[in-house]
DOKEKOL-593010 format. One record per residue (C-alpha): x, y, z; residue number from 1. Coordinates in steps of 0.5 Angstrom, whole numbers, plus 500, padded with zeros to 3 digits. Layout:
BEGIN
PT     x     y     z     n
PT     X     Y     Z   NUM
...
END
This chain:
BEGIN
PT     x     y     z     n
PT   153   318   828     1
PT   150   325   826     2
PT   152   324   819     3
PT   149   318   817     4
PT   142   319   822     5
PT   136   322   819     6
PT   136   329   820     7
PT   132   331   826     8
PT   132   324   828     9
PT   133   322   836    10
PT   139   318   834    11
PT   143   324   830    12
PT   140   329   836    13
PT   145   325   840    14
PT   150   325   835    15
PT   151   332   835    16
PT   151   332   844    17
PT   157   327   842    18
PT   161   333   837    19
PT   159   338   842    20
PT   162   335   848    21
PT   168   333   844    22
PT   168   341   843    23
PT   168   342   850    24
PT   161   345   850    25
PT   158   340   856    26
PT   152   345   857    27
PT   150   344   850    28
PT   152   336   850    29
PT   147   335   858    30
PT   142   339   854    31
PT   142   336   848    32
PT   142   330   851    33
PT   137   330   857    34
PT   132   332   852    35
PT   133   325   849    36
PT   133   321   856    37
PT   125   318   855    38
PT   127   318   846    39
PT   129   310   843    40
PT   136   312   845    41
PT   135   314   852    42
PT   140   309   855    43
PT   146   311   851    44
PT   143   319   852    45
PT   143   318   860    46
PT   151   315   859    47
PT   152   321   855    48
PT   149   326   861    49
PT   151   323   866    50
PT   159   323   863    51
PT   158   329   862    52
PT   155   331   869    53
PT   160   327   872    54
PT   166   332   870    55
PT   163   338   873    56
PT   166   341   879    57
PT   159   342   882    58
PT   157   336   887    59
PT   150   336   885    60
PT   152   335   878    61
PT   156   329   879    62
PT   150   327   883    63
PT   145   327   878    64
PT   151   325   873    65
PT   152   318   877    66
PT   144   317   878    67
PT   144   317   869    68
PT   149   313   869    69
PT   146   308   874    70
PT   141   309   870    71
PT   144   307   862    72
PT   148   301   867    73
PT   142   298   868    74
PT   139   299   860    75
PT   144   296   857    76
PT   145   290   862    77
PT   137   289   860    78
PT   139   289   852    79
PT   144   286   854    80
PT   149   291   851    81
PT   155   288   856    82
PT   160   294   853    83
PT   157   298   853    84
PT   155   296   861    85
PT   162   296   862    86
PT   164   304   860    87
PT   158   307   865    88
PT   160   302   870    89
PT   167   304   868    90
PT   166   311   871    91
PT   161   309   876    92
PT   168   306   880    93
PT   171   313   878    94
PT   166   318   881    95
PT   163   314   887    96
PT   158   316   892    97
PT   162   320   897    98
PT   159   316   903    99
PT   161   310   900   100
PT   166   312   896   101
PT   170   306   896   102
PT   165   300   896   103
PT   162   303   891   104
PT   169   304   886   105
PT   170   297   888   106
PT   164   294   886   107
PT   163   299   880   108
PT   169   297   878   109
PT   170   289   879   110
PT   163   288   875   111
PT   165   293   869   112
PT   170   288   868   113
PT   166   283   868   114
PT   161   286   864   115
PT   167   288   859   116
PT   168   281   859   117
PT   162   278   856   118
PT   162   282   851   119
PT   169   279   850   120
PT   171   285   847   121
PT   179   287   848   122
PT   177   295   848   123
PT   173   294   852   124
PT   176   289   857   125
PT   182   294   857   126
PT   178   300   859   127
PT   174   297   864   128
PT   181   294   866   129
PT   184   301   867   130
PT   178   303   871   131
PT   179   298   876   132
PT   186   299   876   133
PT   183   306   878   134
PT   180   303   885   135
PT   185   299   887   136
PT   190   305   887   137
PT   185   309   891   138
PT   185   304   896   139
PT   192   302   898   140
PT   193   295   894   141
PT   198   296   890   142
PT   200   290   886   143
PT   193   289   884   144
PT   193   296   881   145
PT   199   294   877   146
PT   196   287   875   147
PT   191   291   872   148
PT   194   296   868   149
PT   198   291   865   150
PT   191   287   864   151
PT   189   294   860   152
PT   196   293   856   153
PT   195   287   853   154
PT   188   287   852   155
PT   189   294   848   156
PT   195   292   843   157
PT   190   294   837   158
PT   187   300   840   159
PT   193   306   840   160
PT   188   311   843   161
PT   186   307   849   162
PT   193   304   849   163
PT   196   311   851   164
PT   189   312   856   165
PT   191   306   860   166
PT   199   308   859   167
PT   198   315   861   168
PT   194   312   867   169
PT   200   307   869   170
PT   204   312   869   171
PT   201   318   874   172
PT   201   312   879   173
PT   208   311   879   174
PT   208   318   879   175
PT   204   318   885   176
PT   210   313   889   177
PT   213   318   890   178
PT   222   315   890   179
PT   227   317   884   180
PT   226   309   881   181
PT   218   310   881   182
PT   219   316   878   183
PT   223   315   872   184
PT   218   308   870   185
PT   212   313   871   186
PT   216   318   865   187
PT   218   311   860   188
PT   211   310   861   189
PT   209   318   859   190
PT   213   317   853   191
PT   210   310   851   192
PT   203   314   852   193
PT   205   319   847   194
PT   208   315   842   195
PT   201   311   842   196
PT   197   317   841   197
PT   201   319   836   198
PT   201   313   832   199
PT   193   312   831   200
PT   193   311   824   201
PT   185   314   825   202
PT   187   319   829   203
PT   182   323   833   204
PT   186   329   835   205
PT   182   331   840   206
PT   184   325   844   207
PT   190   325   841   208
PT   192   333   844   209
PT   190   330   852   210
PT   193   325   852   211
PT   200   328   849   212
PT   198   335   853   213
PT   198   331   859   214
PT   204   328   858   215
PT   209   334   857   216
PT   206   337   864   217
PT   207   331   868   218
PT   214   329   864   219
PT   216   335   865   220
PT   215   335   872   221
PT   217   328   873   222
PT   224   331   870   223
PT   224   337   874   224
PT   224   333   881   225
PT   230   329   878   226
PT   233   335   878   227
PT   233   335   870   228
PT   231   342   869   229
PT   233   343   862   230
PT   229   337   859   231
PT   224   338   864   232
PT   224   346   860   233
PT   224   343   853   234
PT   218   339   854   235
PT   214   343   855   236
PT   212   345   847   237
PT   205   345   846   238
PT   201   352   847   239
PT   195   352   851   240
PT   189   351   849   241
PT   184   354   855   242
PT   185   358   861   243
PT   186   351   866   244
PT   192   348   861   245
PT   196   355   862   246
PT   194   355   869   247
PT   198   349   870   248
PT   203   350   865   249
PT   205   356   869   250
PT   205   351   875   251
PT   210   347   872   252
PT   214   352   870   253
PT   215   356   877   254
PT   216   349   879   255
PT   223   349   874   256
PT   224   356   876   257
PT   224   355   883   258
PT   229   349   882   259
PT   233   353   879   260
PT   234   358   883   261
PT   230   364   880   262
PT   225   366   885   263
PT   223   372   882   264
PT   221   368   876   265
PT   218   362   880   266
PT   214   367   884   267
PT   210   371   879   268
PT   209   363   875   269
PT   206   360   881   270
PT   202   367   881   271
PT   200   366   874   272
PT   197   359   877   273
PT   193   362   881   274
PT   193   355   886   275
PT   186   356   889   276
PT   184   355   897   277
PT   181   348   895   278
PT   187   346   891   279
PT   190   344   897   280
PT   196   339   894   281
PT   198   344   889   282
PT   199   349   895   283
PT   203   344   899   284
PT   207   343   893   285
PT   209   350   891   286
PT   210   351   898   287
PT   216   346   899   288
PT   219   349   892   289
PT   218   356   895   290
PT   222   354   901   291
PT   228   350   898   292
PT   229   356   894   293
PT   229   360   899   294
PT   233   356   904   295
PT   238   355   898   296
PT   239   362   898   297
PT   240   363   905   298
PT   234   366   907   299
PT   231   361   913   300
PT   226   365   915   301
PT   221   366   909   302
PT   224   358   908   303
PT   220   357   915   304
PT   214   361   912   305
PT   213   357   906   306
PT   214   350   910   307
PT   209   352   915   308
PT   204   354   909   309
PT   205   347   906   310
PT   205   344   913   311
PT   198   348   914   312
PT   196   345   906   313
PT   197   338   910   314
PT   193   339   916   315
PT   187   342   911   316
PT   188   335   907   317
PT   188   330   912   318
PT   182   335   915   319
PT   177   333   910   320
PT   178   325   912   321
PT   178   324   904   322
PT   179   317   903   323
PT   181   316   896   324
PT   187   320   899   325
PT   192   314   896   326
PT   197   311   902   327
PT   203   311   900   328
PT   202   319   897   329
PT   201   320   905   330
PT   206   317   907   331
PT   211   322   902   332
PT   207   328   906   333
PT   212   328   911   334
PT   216   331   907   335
PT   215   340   910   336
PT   215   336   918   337
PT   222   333   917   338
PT   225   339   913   339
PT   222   344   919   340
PT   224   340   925   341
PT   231   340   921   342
PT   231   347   920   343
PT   229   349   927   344
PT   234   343   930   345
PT   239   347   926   346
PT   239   353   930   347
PT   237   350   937   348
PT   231   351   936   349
PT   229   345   941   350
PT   222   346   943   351
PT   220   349   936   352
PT   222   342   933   353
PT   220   338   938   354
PT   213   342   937   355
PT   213   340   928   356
PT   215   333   931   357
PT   209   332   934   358
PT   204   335   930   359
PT   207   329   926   360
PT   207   324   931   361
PT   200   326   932   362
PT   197   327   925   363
PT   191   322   924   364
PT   190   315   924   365
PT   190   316   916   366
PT   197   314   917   367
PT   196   309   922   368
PT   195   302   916   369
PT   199   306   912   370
PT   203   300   909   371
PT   197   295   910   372
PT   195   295   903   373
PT   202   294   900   374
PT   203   287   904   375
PT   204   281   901   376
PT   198   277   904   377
PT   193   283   904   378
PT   186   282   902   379
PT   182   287   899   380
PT   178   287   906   381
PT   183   288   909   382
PT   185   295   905   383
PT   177   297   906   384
PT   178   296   913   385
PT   184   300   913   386
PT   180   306   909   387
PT   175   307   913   388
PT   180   308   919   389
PT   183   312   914   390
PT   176   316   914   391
PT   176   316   923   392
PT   177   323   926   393
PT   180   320   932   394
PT   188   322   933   395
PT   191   325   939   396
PT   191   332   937   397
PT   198   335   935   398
PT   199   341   940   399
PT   203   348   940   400
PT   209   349   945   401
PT   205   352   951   402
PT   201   346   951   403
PT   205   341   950   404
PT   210   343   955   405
PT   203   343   960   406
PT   201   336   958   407
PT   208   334   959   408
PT   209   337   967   409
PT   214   335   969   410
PT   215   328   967   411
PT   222   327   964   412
PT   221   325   956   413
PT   227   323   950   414
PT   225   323   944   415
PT   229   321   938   416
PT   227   324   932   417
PT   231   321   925   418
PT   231   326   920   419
PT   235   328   913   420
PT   240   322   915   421
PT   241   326   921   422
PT   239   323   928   423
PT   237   328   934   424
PT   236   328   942   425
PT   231   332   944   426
PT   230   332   952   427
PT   226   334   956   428
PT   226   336   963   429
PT   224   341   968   430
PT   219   343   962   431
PT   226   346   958   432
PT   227   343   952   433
PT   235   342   948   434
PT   236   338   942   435
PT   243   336   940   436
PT   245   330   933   437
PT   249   325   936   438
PT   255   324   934   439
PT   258   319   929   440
PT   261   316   934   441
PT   255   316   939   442
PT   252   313   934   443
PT   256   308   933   444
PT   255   306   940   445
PT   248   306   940   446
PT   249   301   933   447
PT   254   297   938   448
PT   248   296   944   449
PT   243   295   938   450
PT   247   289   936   451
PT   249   287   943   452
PT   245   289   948   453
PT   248   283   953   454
PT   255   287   952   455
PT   256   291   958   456
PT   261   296   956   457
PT   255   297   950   458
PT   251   298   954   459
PT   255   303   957   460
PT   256   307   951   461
PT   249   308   949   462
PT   247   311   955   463
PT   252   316   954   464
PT   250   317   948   465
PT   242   318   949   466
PT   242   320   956   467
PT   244   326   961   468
PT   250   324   966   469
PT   245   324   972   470
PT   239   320   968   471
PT   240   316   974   472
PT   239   320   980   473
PT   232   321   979   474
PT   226   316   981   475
PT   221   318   977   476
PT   219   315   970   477
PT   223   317   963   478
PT   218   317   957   479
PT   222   315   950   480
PT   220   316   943   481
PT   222   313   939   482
PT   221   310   932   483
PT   224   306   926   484
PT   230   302   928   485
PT   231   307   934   486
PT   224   304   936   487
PT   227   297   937   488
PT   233   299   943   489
PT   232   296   949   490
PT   232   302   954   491
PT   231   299   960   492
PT   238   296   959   493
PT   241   302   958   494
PT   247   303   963   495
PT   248   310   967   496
PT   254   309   972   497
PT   254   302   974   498
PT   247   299   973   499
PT   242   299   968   500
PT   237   305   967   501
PT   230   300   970   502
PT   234   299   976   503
PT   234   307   977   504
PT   227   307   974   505
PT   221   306   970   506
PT   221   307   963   507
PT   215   308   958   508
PT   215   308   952   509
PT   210   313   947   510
PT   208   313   940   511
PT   208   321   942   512
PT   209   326   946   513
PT   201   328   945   514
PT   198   322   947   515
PT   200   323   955   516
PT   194   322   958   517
PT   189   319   961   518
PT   183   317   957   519
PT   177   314   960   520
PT   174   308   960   521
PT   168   303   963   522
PT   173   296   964   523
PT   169   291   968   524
PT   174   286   971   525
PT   175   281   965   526
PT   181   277   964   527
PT   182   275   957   528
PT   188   270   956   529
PT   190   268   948   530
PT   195   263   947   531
PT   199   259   943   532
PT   195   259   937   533
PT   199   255   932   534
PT   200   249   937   535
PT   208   250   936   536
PT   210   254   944   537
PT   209   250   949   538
PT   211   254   954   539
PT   206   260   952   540
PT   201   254   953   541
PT   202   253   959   542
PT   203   258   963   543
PT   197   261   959   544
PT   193   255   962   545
PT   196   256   968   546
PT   193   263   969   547
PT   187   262   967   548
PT   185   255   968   549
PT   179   253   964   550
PT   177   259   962   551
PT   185   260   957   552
PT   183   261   950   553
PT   189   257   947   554
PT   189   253   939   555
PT   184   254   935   556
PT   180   258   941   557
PT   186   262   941   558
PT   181   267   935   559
PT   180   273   933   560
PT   173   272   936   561
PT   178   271   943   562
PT   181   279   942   563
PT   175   281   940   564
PT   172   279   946   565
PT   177   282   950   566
PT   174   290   948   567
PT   173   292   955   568
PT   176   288   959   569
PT   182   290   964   570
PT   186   285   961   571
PT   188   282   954   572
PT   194   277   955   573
PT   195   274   948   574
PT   202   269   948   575
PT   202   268   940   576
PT   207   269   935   577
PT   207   276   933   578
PT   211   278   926   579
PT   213   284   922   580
PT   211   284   915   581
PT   211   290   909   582
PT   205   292   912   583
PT   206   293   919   584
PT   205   288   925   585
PT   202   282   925   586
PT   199   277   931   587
PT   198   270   928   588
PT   192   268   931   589
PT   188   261   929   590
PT   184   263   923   591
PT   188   268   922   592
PT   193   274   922   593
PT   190   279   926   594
PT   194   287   925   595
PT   194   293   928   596
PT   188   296   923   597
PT   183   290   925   598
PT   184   293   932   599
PT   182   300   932   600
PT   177   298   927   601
PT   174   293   932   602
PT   176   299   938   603
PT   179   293   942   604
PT   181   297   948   605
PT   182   293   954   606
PT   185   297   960   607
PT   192   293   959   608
PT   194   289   953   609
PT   200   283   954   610
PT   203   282   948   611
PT   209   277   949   612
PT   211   274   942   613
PT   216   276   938   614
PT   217   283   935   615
PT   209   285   937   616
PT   211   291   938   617
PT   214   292   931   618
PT   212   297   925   619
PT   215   299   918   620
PT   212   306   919   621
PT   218   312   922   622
PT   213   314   927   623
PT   211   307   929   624
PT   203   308   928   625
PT   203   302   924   626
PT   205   297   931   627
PT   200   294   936   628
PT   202   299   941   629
PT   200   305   939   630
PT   193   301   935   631
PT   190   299   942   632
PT   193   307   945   633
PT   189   309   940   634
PT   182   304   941   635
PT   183   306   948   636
PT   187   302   952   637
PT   191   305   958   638
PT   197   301   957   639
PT   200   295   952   640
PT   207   292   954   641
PT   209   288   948   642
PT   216   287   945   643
PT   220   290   941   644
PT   224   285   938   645
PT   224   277   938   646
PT   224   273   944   647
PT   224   266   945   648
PT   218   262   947   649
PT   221   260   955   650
PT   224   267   956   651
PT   217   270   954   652
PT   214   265   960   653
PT   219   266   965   654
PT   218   274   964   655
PT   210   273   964   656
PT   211   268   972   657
PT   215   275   974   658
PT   210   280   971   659
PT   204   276   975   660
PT   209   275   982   661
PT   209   283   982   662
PT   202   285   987   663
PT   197   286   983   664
PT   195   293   986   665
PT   202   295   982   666
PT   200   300   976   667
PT   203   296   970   668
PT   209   300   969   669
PT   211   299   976   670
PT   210   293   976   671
PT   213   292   969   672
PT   219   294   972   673
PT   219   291   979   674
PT   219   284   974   675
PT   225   285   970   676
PT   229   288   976   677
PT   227   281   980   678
PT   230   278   973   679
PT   237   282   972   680
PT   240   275   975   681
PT   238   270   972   682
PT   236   273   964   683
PT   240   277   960   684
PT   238   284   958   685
PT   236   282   951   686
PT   231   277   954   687
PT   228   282   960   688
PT   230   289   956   689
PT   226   287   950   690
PT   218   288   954   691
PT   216   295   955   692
PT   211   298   956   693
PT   207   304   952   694
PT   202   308   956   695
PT   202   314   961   696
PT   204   312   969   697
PT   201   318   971   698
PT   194   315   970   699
PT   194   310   975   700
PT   199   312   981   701
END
């Protein structure tokens, strides 16, 4: 542009803040180009000062970026310039309004793809494409995310440059996934990213050196975390050209260096990187390098060091409450928890592991609908739902050893924690903590009464398994946490001696040991019963009618609107099917399924919450955030009784009759208890030993 405009003119002003932001000289481009805003060109010198200011590390500059960009937005929808409205709404999704960051990515990016679209140019339907695809990463919805990369790809054919942005993009997601398989795609993509920016017969070099300077850093960290270390080592061919690309080059060497073995190396390197205090995933993850080297080595106290640090770096992240933090990158920030607890576990250290097991179980609820955006009948709403619980500073504290010991009293608590293919018992008692790994043989048995739980002498050896000799003398309740396929065992059929566990006394369960407790509530004395939204148990009906007459809210009354009203009542009795699907657990109500985020999001928080229908206390999630129990905990209920596995439509009503025969004065899980102990003679453990209750007994004695 600059040399074909007139010189002097408005149009070859902007064409030289144009080359002077390709050289990197932003300040003389936003200069240049703000000078321009009230000129013939003002809309395209808005965009220009506004894609400037938007890559600035200073918030009131991507503040004024955004309003210039809103402002070119508007001028081009006006002229009717659709793609050139696509791009500025393109970067508007990729630098939202934080207070509103994902409503205004979502909208920003829909309608550049639909500006992009009436101009019906693939170029610009590619971009806009990306960018889409961008949100729908940042949101939690996965398969969208896909579709739109693959929409960019086919759109770009003839555009090589673009082509290796929207690969390049394609391939950082994967990256982001996090497994062995996601990481070896994300690498092909890399490849095909730089095979298409080298291709462009009209390079632009500038262009073309990002995209393949990005490549070789993030290929050679992919190859790195396969163990690849020699390829990783080899990619890493193009000098830096400015201070950030040496520091990150650094990064990705010290990461080579501690995976193989060399910390005097990966130490100055990770030195050299110089990972600030705000650049907190970058310090998680030289951490966790820094650890396995020095665990690897045999020097397990700085290995715990360094893990402590990559745990304090999560804490920090999940602090901020940051919304755009991708679910499924949460989800593998586990990785320090684990590998502590399994170090202290290790050395015996019980009350240090239980204590790093716990911050996990009580990190917050950004991990609650971990899973919500990956299911199958997701909706975006949905996933905004589940990014605005992920903003909720509610989480039950995680607590240090003094005051988890206080907390805990002196109730009895087993907490089984699954870790590096290893399983540990931790128990509890008399405020002394020991931890020991079950045996292969133990283990067994526990599979055994997992698949048999009707089977006495499974039963039997299960409970020598998992609990001390003596588990049976005492009356007062045993607290269990459990998550996973541990989460499904039916405790309360556990055999100690010659009778079941719940025959000596009561068993509750808890997403975690911090959420001991009583919490406050203002219940007034409703009782709301839900039932048999799909017209297919009978007996769910019936018995739903029978307790509360007229006023059961059964078929289609048996609504989301049912359980929303139910938020402060004493009782929210639901009798529907209840199912467990990739993103978690879901009750199946007439207008619709209802999940666990939907709870919390609504604070739907009775006093006591009676879930009877299949598996409704079920999650995906290792630490069993993702399932009804912990959601209502979490919204304030005091307790839920829920199943953990299927049960059939007739045996669900006989357990109800029997929960409602108990006197009502009993708190619910002594009254939970009194009802399977009344139906030990007439139905077996998988059906009665399937209800549990979630809560602490210690609230209502």
């Amino acid at each position: 542009m600059a040399a074909r405009c007139r010189a002097g003119s408005p149009p070859q002003q902007l064409g030289t803040a144009g080359v002077a932001l390709r050289g990197l000289d932003r300040a003389q481009a936003v200069a240049t180009a703000d000078a321009l805003l009230d000129t013939e060109v003002g809309a395209d010198a808005a965009y220009l000062a506004g894609y400037a200011r938007g890559q600035s590390r200073d918030p009131r500059e991507v503040d004024r970026g955004r309003a210039l960009l809103a402002r070119a937005l508007a001028h081009y929808q006006a002229l009717g310039r659709h793609a050139a409205a696509a791009d500025a709404a393109g970067f508007l999704a990729r630098t939202p309004r934080p207070e509103h960051a994902l409503n205004d990515a979502l909208w920003y990016g829909r309608l550049a793809l639909t500006e992009a679209r009436r101009a019906g140019n693939p170029r610009a339907v590619g971009r806009a494409a990306t960018a889409l695809a961008e949100v729908y990463d940042r949101i939690g919805l996965a398969d969208d995310a896909r579709d739109m990369f693959f929409l960019a790809e086919q759109a770009l054919t003839a555009e090589p440059i673009e082509l290796a942005f929207a690969y390049l993009k394609h391939g950082l997601f994967l990256q982001d996934l996090g497994d062995a398989a996601a990481q070896r795609a994300a690498i092909d993509y890399l490849v095909a990213a730089r095979d298409q920016a080298r291709s462009a017969t009209q390079p632009d070099d500038a262009r073309r050196r990002s995209v393949e300077y990005s490549v070789q850093l993030n290929r050679a960290s992919g190859l790195a975390q396969l163990g690849q270390l020699a390829e990783a080592e080899a990619e890493l061919a193009l000098a830096a050209v400015d201070p950030e690309e040496a520091r990150m080059e650094a990064l990705v060497r010290g990461y080579i260096a501690a995976r193989r073995g060399d910390l005097t190396a990966a130490e100055r390197l990770f030195a050299e990187a110089d990972v600030g205090e705000r650049e907190l995933d970058y310090r998680r993850a030289v951490a966790i390098e820094l650890a396995h080297a020095y665990r690897r080595q045999g020097d397990l106290a700085a290995a715990e060091r360094a893990f402590r640090v990559a745990i304090d770096a999560t804490e920090a992240l999940r602090a901020t409450g940051d919304a755009e933090l991708r679910p499924w990158v949460l989800a593998h920030r586990v990785e320090p928890y684990l590998e502590l607890v399994e170090l202290y576990a290790t050395q015996g250290r019980g009350l240090d592991a239980l204590v790093v097991a716990e911050s996990l179980h009580a990190r917050t609820w950004l991990d609650v609908v971990v899973a919500q955006g990956q299911a199958p009948l997701a909706t975006t709403e949905q996933s905004l739902v589940a990014a605005r619980l992920r903003q909720r500073p509610d989480a039950w504290p995680a607590l240090d050893g003094a005051t988890l010991l206080a907390r805990l009293g002196d109730r009895d608590a087993l907490v089984l924690l699954a870790v590096a293919g290893a399983t540990w018992r931790v128990d509890v008692r008399d405020r002394q903590v020991t931890i020991a790994a079950l045996t292969a043989a133990q283990l067994a048995a526990v599979e055994r009464f997992a698949a048999a739980p009707d089977d006495v002498a499974a039963g039997a050896a299960a409970g020598a398994a998992l609990l001390p000799p003596d588990a049976a003398t005492r009356a007062t309740p045993l607290y269990v946490v459990a998550g996973g396929r541990l989460g499904e065992l039916p405790f309360a059929a556990l055999r100690v001696g010659d009778r079941y566990l719940i025959e000596a006394r009561p068993v509750l369960r808890l997403p975690g040991l911090a959420a001991l407790g009583c919490r406050d509530g203002d219940w007034d004395d409703t009782r709301v019963f839900v039932g048999d939204a799909r017209g297919d148990l009978p007996r769910a009906h019936d018995e739903v009618q029978r307790l509360a007459g007229a006023a059961a809210r059964v078929g289609a009354a048996a609504n989301h609107d049912a359980i929303r009203g139910a938020a402060r009542a004493a009782l929210l009795h639901a009798a529907v099917h209840g199912r467990v699907t990739r993103g978690g657990g879901v009750l199946e109500l007439a207008d619709g399924p209802l999940t666990p985020a939907e709870v919390l999001d609504a604070r739907v928080a009775p006093h006591t919450a009676i879930l009877t229908g299949c598996a409704t206390a079920g999650s995906v999630d290792a630490e069993a955030w993702g399932g009804f129990p912990s959601a209502f905990l979490a919204a304030g209920s005091r307790y839920v009784i829920a199943t953990a596995r299927a049960v059939p439509d007739a045996a669900a009503a006989q357990l109800s009759q029997a929960y409602y025969a108990q006197p009502d004065a009993l708190p619910p899980p002594a009254r939970l208890a009194a009802a399977q102990r009344a139906l030990i003679a007439t139905l077996p453990p998988s059906v009665w030993a399937t209800f549990a209750v979630w809560g602490d007994a210690a609230c209502d004695p």
